[in-house]
Structures are given as structure tokens and as C-alpha cells.
Backbone as CSV, one residue per row, in Angstrom:
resi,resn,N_x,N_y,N_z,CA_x,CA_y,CA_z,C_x,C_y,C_z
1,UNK,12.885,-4.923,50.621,12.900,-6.244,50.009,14.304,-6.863,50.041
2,UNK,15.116,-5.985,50.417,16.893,-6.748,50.597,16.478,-8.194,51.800
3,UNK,15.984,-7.944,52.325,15.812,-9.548,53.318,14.795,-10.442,52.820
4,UNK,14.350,-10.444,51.860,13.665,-11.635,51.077,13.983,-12.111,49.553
5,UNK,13.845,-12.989,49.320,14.464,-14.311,48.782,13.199,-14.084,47.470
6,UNK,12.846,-13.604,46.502,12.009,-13.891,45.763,11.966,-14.453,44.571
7,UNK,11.260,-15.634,44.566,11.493,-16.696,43.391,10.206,-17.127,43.255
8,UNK,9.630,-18.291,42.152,8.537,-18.397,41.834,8.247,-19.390,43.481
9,UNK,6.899,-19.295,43.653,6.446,-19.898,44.748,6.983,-19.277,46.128
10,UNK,7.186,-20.130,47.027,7.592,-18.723,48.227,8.401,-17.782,48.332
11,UNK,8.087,-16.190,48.666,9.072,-15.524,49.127,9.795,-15.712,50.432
12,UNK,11.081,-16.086,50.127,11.305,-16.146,51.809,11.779,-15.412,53.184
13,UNK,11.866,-15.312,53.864,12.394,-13.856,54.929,13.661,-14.627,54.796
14,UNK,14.666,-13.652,54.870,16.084,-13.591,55.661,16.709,-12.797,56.103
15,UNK,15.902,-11.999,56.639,16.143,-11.033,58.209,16.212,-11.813,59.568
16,UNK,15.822,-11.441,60.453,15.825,-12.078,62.069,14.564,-12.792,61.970
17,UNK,14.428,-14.096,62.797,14.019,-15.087,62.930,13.585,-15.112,64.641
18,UNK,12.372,-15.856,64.668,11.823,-16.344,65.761,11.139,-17.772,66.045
19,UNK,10.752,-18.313,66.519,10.607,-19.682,66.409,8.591,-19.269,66.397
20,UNK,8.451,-18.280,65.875,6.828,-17.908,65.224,7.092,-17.719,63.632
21,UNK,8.015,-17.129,63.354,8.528,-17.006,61.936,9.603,-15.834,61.420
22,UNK,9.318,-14.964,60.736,10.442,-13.555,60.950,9.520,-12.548,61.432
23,UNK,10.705,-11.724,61.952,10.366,-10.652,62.763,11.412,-9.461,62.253
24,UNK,11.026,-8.141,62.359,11.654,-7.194,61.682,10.773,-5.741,62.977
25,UNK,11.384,-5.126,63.061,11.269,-3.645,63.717,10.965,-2.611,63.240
26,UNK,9.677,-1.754,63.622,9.523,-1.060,62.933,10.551,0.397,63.291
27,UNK,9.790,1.595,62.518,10.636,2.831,62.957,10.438,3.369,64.450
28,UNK,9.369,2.746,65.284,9.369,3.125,66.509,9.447,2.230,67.197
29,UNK,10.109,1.180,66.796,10.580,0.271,67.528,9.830,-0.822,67.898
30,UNK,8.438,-1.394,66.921,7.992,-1.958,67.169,7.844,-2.894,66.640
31,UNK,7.420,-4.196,67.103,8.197,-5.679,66.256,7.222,-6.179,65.291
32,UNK,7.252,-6.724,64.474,5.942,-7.085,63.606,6.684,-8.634,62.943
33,UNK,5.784,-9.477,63.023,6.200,-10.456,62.259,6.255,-10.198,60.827
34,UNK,7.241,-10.985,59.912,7.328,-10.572,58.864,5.954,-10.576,57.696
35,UNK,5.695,-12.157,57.667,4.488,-12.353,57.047,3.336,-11.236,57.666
36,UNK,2.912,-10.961,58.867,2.276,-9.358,58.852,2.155,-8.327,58.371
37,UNK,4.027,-7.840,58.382,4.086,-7.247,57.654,4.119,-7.056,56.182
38,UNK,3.894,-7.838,55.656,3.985,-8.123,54.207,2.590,-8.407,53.881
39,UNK,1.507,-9.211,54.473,0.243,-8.858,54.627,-0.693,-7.464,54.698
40,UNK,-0.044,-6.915,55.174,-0.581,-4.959,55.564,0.174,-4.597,54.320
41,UNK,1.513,-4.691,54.059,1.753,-3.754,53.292,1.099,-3.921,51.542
42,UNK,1.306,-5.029,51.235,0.855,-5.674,50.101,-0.359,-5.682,49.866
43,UNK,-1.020,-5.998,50.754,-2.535,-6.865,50.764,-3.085,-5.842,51.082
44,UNK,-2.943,-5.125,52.574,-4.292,-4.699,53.024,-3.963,-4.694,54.438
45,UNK,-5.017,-3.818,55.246,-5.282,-4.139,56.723,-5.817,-5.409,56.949
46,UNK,-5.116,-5.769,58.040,-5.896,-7.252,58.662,-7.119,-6.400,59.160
47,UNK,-8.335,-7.644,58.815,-9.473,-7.232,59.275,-8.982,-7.496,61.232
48,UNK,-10.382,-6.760,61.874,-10.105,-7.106,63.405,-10.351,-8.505,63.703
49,UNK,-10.010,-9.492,64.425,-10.193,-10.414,65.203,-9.689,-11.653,63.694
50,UNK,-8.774,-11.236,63.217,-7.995,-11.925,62.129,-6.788,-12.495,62.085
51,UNK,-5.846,-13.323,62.006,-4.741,-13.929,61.578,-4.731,-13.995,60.296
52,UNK,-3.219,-14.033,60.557,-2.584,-14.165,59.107,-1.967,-15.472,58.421
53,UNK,-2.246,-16.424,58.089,-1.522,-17.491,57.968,-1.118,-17.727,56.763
54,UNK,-0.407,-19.068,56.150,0.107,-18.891,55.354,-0.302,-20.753,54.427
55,UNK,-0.616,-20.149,53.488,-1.531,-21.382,52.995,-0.406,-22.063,51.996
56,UNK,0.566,-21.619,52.005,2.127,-22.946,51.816,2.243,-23.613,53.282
57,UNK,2.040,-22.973,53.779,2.154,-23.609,55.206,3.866,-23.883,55.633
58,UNK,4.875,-22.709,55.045,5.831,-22.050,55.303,6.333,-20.740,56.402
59,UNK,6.250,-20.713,57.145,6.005,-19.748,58.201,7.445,-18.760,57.880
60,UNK,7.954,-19.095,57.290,9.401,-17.795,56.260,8.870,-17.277,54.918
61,UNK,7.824,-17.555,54.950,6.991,-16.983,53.098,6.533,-15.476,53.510
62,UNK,6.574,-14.741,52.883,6.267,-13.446,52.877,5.476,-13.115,51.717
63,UNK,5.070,-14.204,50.728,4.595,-13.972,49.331,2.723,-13.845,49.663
64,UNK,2.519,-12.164,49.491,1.338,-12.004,49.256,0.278,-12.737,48.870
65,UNK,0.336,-13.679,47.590,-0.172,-14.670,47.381,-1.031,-15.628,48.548
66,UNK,0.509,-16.288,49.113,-0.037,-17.591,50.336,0.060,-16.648,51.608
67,UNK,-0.357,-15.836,51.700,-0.943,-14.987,52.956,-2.193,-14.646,52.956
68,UNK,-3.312,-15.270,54.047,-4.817,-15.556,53.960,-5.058,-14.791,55.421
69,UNK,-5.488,-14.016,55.595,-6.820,-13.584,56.315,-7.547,-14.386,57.290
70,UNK,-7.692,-15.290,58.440,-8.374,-15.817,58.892,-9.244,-15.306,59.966
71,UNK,-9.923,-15.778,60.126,-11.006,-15.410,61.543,-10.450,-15.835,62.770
72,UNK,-10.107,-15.336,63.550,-9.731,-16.103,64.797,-10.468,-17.478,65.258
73,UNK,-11.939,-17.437,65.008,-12.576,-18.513,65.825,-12.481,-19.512,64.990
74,UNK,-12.255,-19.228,63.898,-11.921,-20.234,62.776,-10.271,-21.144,62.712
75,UNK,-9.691,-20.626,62.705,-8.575,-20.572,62.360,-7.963,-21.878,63.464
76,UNK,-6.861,-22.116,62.292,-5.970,-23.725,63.434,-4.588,-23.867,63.193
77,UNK,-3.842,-23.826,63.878,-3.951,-24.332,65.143,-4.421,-23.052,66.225
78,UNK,-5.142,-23.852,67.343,-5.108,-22.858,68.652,-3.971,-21.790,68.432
79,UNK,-4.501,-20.427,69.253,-3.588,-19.241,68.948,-3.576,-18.910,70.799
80,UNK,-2.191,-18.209,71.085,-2.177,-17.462,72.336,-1.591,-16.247,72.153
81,UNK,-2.499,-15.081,72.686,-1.612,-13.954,72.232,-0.271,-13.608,73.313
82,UNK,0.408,-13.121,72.441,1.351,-12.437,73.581,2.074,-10.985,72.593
83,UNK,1.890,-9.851,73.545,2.004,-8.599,72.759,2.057,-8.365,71.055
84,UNK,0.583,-9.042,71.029,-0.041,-9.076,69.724,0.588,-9.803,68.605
85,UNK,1.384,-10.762,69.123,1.839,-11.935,68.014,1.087,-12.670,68.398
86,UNK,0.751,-13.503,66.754,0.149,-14.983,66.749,1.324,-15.808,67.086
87,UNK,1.057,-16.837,68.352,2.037,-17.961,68.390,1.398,-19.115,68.394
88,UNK,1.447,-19.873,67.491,0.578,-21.273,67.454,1.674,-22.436,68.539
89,UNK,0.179,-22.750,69.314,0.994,-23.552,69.754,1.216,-25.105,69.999
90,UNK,0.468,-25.278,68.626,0.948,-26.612,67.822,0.523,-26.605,66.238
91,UNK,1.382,-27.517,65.713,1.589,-27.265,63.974,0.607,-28.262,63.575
92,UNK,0.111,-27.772,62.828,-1.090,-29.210,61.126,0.145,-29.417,60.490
């Protein structure tokens, strides 16, 4: 929790940054967006064929709370994967 910001309403990342949102490494070296990770760890497993979004609609929030579960076929904006990050590739 040393790289997040926690105050009432969003938590925010301030670790490394990507223009998807934060990103952090795991112990085998594998990258996870932050809000993901804070989704799994907090929340739960993402169900399969799920995103994670963020219903502040803050893409630096890490707060369990505004982290929702979506369905892929549901979910907006359009998604493209690339080595299993969500990258939207346009904003509501």
C-alpha cells in the first residue's frame, strides 16, 4: 500500500504509470495493472471473460469499492487485448 494515496473516495496509484492506468510487477515478473490488482486481491477473482472497470471512472483508483466486474460483451468502451491487458480504445 506504500504506492497508493488513500483518502475518502478514490484510492489513487502512485507507482508506474501507463497510458491504460498503473501497472506494477509481479514476483515473477509479471505485469498486472494496478486496479487488477487490487480487484483480485481485495475483491476476488475476476470472473472469466470479465473486465475490471472503474465506476469513478478514474483509471488511477485502486479503491475496491469503484472496481466493478464487467462482462466483456457488455462492457464500454470497445476492448483490444494485448498480453492480457484491457486497453480501451476510446473513453465515455
Amino acid at each position: 500500500m506504500d504506492k497508493v494515496t488513500v483518502a475518502p473516495g478514490c484510492w489513487m496509484w502512485r507507482g508506474a504509470k501507463t497510458k491504460w492506468g498503473g501497472q506494477l510487477r509481479g514476483d515473477n515478473k509479471s505485469r498486472w495493472l494496478a486496479h487488477r490488482f487490487a480487484y483480485t486481491i481485495l475483491v476476488g477473482t475476476i470472473p472469466p471473460n470479465h473486465e475490471v472497470r472503474h465506476s469513478c471512472g478514474t483509471k488511477l483508483c485502486v479503491n475496491p469499492s469503484h472496481l466493478v466486474a464487467t462482462p466483456r460483451a457488455k462492457s464500454y468502451p470497445p476492448l483490444i487485448q494485448d498480453e492480457g491487458l484491457d486497453i480501451p480504445l476510446a473513453k465515455e
